[in-house]
Z-matrix of the N, CA and C atoms (Angstrom, degrees):
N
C 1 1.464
C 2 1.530 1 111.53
N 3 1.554 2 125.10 1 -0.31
C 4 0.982 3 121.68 2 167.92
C 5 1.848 4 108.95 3 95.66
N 6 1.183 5 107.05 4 -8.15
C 7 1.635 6 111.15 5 -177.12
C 8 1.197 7 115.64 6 -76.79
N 9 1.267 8 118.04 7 151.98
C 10 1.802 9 132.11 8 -175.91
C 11 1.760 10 94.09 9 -123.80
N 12 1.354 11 108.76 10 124.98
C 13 1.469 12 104.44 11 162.99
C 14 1.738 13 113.43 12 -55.76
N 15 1.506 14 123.83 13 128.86
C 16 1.388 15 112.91 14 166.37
C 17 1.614 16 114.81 15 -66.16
N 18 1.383 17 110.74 16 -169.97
C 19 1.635 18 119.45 17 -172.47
C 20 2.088 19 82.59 18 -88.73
N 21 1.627 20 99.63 19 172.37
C 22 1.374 21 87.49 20 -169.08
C 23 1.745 22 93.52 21 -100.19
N 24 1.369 23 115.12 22 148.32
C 25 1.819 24 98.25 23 -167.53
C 26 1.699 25 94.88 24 -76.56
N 27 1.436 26 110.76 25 162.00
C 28 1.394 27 115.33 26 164.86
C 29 1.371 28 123.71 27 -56.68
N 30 1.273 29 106.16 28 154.68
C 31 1.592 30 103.70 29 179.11
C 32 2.057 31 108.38 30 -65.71
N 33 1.174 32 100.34 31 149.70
C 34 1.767 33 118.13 32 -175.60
C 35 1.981 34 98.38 33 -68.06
N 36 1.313 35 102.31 34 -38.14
C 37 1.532 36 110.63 35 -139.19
C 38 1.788 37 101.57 36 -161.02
N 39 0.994 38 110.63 37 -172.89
C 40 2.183 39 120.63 38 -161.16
C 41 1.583 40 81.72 39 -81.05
N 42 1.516 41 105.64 40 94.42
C 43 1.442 42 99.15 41 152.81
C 44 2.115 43 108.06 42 173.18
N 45 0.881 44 102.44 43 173.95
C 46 1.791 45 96.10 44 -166.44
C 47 2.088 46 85.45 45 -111.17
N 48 1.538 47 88.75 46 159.96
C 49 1.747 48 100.05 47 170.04
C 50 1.126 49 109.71 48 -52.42
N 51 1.563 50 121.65 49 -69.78
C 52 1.545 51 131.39 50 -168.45
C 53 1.234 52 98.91 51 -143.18
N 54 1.025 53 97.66 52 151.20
C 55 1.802 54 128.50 53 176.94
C 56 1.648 55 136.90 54 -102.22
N 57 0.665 56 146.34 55 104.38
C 58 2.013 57 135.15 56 -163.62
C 59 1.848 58 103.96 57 -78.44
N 60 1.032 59 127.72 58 98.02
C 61 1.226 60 97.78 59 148.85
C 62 1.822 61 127.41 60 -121.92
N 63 1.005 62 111.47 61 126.44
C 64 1.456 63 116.54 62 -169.33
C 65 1.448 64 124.41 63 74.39
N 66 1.327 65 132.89 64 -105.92
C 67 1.718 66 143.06 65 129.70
C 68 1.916 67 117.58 66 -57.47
N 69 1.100 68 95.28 67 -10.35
C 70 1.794 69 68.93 68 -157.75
C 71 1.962 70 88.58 69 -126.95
N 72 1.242 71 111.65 70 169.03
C 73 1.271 72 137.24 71 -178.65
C 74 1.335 73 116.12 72 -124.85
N 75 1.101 74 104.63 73 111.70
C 76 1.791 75 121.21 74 -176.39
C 77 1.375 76 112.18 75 -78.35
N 78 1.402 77 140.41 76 89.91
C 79 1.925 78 126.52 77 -176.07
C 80 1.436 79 89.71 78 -93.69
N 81 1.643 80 96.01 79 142.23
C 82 1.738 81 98.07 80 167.95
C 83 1.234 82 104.53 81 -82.91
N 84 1.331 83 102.91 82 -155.73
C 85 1.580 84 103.36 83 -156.68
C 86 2.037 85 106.76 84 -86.82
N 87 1.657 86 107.53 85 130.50
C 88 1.577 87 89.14 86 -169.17
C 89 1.604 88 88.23 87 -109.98
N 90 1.777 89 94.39 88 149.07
C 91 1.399 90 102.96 89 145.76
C 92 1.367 91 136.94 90 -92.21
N 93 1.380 92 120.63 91 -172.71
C 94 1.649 93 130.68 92 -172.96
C 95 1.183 94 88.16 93 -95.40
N 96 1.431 95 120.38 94 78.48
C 97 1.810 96 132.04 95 156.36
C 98 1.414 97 107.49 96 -100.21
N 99 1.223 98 119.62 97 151.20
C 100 1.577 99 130.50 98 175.02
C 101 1.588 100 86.97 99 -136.31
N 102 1.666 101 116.89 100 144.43
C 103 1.144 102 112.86 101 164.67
C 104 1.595 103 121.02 102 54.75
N 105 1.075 104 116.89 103 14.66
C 106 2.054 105 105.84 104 -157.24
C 107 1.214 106 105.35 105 121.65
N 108 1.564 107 102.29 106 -73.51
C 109 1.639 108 110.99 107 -132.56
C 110 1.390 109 93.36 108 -91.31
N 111 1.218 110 101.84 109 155.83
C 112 1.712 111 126.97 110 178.31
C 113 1.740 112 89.24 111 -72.29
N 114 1.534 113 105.94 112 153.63
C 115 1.758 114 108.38 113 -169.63
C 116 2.012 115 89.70 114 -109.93
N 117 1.968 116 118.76 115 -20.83
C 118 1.339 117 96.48 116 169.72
C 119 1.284 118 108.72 117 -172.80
N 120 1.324 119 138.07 118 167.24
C 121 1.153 120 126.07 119 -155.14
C 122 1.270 121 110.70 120 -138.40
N 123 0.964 122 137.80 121 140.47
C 124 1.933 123 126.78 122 163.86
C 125 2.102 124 79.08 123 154.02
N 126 1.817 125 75.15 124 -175.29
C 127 1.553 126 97.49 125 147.43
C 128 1.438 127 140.79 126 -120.76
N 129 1.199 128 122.07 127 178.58
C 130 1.498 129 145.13 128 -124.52
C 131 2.087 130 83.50 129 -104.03
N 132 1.933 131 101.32 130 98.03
C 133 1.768 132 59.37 131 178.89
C 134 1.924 133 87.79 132 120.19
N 135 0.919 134 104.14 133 -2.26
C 136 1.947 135 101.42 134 -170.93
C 137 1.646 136 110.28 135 170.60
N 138 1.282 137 160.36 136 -67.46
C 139 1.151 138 167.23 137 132.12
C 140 1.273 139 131.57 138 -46.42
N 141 1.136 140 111.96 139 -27.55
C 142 1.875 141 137.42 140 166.80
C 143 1.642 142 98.93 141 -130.96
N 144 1.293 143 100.86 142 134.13
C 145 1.395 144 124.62 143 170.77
C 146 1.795 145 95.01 144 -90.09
N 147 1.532 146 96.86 145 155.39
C 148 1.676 147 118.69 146 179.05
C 149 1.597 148 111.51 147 -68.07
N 150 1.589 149 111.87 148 -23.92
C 151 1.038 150 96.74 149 154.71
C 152 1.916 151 149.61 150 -116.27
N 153 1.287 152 79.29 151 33.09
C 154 1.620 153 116.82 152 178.93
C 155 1.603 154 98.13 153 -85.36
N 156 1.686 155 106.20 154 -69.39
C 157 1.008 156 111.98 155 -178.80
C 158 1.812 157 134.39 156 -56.10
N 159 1.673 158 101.72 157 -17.82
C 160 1.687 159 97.39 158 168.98
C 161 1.757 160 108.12 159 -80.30
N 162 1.342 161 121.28 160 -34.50
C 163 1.255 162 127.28 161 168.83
C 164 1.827 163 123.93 162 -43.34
N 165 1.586 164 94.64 163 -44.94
C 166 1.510 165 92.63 164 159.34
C 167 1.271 166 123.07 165 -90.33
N 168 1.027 167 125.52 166 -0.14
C 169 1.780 168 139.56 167 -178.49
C 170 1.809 169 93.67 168 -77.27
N 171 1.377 170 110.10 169 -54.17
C 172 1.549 171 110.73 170 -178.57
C 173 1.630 172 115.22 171 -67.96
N 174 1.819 173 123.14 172 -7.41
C 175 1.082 174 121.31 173 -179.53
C 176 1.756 175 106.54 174 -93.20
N 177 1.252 176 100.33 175 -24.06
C 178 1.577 177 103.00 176 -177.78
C 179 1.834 178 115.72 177 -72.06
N 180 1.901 179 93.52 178 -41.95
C 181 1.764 180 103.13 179 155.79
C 182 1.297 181 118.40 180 -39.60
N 183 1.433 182 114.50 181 -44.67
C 184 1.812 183 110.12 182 -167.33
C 185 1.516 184 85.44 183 -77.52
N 186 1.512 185 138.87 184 -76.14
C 187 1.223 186 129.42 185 -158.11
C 188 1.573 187 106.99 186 -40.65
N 189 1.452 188 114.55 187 -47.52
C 190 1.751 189 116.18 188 -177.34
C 191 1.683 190 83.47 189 -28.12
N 192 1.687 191 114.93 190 -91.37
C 193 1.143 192 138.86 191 -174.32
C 194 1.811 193 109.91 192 2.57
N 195 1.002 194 93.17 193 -91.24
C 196 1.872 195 121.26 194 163.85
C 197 1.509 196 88.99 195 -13.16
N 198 1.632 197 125.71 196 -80.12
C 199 1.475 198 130.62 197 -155.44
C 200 1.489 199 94.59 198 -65.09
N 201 1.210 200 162.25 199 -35.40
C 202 1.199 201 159.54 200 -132.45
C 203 1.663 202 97.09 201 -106.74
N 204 1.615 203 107.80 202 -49.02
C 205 1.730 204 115.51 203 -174.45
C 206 2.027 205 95.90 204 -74.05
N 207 1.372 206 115.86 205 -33.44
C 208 1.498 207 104.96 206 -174.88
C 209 1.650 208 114.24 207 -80.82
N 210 1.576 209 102.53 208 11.56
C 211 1.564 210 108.87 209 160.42
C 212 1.167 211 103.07 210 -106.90
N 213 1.299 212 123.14 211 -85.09
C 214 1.499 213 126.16 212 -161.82
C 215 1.674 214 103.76 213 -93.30
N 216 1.275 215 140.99 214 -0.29
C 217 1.710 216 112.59 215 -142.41
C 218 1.241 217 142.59 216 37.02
N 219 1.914 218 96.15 217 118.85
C 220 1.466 219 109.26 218 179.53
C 221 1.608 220 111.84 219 -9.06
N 222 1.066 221 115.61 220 -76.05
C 223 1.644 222 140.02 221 -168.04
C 224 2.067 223 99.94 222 -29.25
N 225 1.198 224 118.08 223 -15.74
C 226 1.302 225 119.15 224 -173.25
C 227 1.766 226 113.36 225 -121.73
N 228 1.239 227 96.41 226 -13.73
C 229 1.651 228 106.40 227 156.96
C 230 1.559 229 115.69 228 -49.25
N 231 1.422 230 103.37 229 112.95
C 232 1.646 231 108.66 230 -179.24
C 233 1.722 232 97.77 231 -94.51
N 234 1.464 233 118.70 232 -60.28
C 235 1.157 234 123.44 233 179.65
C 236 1.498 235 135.75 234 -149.11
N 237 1.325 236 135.04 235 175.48
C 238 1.524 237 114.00 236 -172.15
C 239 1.977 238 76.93 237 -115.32
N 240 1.266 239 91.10 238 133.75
C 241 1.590 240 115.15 239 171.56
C 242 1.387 241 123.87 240 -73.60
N 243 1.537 242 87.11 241 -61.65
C 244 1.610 243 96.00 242 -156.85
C 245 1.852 244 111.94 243 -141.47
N 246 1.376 245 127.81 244 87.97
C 247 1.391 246 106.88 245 -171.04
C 248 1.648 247 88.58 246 -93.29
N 249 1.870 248 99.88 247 155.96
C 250 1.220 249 112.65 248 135.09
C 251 1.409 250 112.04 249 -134.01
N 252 1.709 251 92.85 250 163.37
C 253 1.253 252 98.15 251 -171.87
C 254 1.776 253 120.91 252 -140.34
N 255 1.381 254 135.30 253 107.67
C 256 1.126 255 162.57 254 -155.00
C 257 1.643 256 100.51 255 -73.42
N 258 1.597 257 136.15 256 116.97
C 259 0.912 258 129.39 257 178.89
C 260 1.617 259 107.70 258 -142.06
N 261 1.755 260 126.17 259 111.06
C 262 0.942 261 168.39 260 -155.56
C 263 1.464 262 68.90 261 -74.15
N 264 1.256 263 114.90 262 112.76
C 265 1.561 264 126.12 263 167.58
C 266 2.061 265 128.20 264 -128.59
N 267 1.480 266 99.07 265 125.11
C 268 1.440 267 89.07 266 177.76
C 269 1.449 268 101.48 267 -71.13
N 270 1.625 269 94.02 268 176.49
C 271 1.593 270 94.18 269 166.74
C 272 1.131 271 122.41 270 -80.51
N 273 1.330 272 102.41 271 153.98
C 274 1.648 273 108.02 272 -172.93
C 275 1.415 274 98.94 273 112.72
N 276 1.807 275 131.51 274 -64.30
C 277 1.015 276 116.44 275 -118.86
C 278 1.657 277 103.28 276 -93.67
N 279 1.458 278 110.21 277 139.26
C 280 1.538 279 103.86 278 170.30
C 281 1.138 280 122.46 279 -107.49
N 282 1.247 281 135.70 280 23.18
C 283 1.356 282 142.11 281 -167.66
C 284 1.264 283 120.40 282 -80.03
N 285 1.429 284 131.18 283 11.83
C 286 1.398 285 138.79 284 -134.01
C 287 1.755 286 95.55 285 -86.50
N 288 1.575 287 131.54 286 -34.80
C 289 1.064 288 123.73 287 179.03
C 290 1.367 289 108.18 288 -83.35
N 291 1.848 290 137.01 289 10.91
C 292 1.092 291 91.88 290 -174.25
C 293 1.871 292 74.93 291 -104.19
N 294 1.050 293 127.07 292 -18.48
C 295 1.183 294 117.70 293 155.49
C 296 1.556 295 143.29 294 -11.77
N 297 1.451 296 91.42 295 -81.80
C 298 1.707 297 104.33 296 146.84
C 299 1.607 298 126.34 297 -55.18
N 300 0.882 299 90.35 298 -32.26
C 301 1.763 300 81.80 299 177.53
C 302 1.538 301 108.62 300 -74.03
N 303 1.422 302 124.50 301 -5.32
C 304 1.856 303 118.67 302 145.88
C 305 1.853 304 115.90 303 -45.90
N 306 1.162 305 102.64 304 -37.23
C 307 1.606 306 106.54 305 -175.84
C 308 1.460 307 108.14 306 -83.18
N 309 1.595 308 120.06 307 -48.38
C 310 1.208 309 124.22 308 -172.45
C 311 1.610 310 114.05 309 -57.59
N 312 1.353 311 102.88 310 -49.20
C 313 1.932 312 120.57 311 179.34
C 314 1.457 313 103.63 312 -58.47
N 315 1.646 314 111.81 313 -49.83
C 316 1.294 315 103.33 314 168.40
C 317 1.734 316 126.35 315 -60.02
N 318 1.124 317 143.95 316 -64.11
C 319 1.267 318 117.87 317 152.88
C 320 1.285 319 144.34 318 -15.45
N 321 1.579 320 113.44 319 -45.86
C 322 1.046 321 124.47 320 170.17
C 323 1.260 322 123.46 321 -71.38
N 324 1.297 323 130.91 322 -13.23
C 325 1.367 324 142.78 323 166.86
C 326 1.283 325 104.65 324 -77.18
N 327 1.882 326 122.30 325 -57.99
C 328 1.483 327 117.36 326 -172.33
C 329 1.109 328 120.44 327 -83.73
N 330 1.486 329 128.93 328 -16.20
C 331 1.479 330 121.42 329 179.37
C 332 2.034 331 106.32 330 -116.10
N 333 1.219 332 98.27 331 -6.20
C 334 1.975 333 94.83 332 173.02
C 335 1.596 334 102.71 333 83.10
N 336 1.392 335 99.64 334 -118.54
C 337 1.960 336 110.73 335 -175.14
C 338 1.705 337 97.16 336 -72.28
N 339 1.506 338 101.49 337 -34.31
C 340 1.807 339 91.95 338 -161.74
C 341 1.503 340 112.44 339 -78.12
N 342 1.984 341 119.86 340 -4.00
C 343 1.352 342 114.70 341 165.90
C 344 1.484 343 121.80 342 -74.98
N 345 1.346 344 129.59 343 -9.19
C 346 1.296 345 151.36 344 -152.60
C 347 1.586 346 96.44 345 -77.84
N 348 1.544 347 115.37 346 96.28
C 349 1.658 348 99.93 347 159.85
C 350 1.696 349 119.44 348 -152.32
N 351 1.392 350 110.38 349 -157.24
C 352 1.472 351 120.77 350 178.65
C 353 1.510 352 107.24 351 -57.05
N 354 1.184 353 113.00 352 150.17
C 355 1.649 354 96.16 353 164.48
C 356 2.101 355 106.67 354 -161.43
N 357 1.358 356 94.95 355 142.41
C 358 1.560 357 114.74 356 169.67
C 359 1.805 358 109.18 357 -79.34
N 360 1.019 359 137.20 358 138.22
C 361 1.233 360 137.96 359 152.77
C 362 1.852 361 124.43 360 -124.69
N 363 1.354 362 118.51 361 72.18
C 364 1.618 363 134.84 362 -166.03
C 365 1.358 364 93.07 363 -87.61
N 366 1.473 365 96.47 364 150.22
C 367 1.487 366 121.20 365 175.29
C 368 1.737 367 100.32 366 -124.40
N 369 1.083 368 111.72 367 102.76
C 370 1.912 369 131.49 368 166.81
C 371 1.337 370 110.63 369 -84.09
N 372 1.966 371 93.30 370 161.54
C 373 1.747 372 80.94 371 -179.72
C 374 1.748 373 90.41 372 -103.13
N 375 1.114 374 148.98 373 3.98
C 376 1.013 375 145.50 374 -158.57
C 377 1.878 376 115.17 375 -160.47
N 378 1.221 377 125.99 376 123.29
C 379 1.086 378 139.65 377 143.48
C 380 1.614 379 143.56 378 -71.44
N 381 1.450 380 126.02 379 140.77
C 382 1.605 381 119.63 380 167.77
C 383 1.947 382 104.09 381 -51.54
N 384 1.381 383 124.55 382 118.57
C 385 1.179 384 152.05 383 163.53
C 386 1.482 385 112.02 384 83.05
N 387 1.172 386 119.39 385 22.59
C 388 1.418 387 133.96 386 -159.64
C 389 1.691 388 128.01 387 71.25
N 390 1.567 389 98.89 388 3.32
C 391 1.425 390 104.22 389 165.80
C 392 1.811 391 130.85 390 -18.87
N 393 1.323 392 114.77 391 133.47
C 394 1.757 393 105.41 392 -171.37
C 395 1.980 394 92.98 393 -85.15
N 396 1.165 395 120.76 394 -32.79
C 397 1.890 396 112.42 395 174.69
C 398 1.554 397 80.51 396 -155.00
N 399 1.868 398 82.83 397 164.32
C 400 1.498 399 130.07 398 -177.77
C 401 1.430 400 92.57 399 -129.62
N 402 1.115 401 116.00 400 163.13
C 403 1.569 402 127.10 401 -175.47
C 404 1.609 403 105.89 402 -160.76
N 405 1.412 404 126.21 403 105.25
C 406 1.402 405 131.50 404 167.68
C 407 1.056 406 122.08 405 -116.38
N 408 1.315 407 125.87 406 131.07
C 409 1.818 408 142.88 407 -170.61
C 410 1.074 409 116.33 408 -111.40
N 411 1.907 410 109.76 409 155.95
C 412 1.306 411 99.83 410 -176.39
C 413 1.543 412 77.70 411 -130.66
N 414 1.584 413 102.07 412 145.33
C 415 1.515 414 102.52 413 -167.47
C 416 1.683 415 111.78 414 -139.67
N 417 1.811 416 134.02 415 120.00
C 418 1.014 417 127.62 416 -175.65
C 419 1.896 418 107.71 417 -71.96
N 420 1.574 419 122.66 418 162.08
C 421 1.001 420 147.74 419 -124.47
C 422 1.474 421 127.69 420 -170.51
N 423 1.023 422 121.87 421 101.04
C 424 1.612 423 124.59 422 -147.35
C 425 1.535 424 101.18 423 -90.21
């Protein structure tokens, strides 16, 4: 598909990217950072359009990605478990799963049967840096 894992961004605040425990890999929650910088800001619904926001929903998937290989490497990824996904919402808006489903489709495109999983779709009034979604996975591990 032409993708390069990015570098994994530093943590914001007291806490690590991803975590190992046992089989599975815990990523906290990632944003749509490239390089550092946040790629847009507002909410979901007024400042970001719904379909702005699945586009960065699929950039936070690749970073998930990134945090999972800077524990164990891709190469030991069995499956993605469990996404949720955090969406910086105006009022009104309920669109929050088709949102997330930028992250979910994306998996499912790069890993086939093994992107296939559980998933949260929340609508917040507020994000870390004004982010429009966060997206965190729970992922099995060979």
């Amino acid at each position: 598909m032409g993708l390069t894992l990015p570098e994994v961004t530093p943590p914001l605040a007291a806490y690590v990217p991803a975590t190992r425990l046992g089989d599975h890999v815990y990523v906290s929650g990632q944003l749509p950072m490239v390089d550092g910088k946040l790629l847009a800001t507002g909410k979901v619904g007024a400042e970001v359009s719904p379909g702005e926001a699945t586009e960065l929903a699929q950039r936070c998937a690749l970073n998930a990605l990134a945090a999972v290989d800077s524990v164990v490497g891709l190469d030991k990824l069995v499956r993605i478990v469990k996404v949720t996904g955090f969406v910086a919402s105006a009022e009104g808006f309920t669109g929050q799963p088709g949102v997330v489903n930028g992250a979910s489709e994306f998996f499912g495109r790069v890993l086939g049967d093994a992107g296939v999983h559980a998933r949260s779709a929340v609508g917040v009034a507020e994000l870390p840096l004004g982010a429009p979604v966060e997206i965190e996975i729970i992922a099995e591990v060979r």
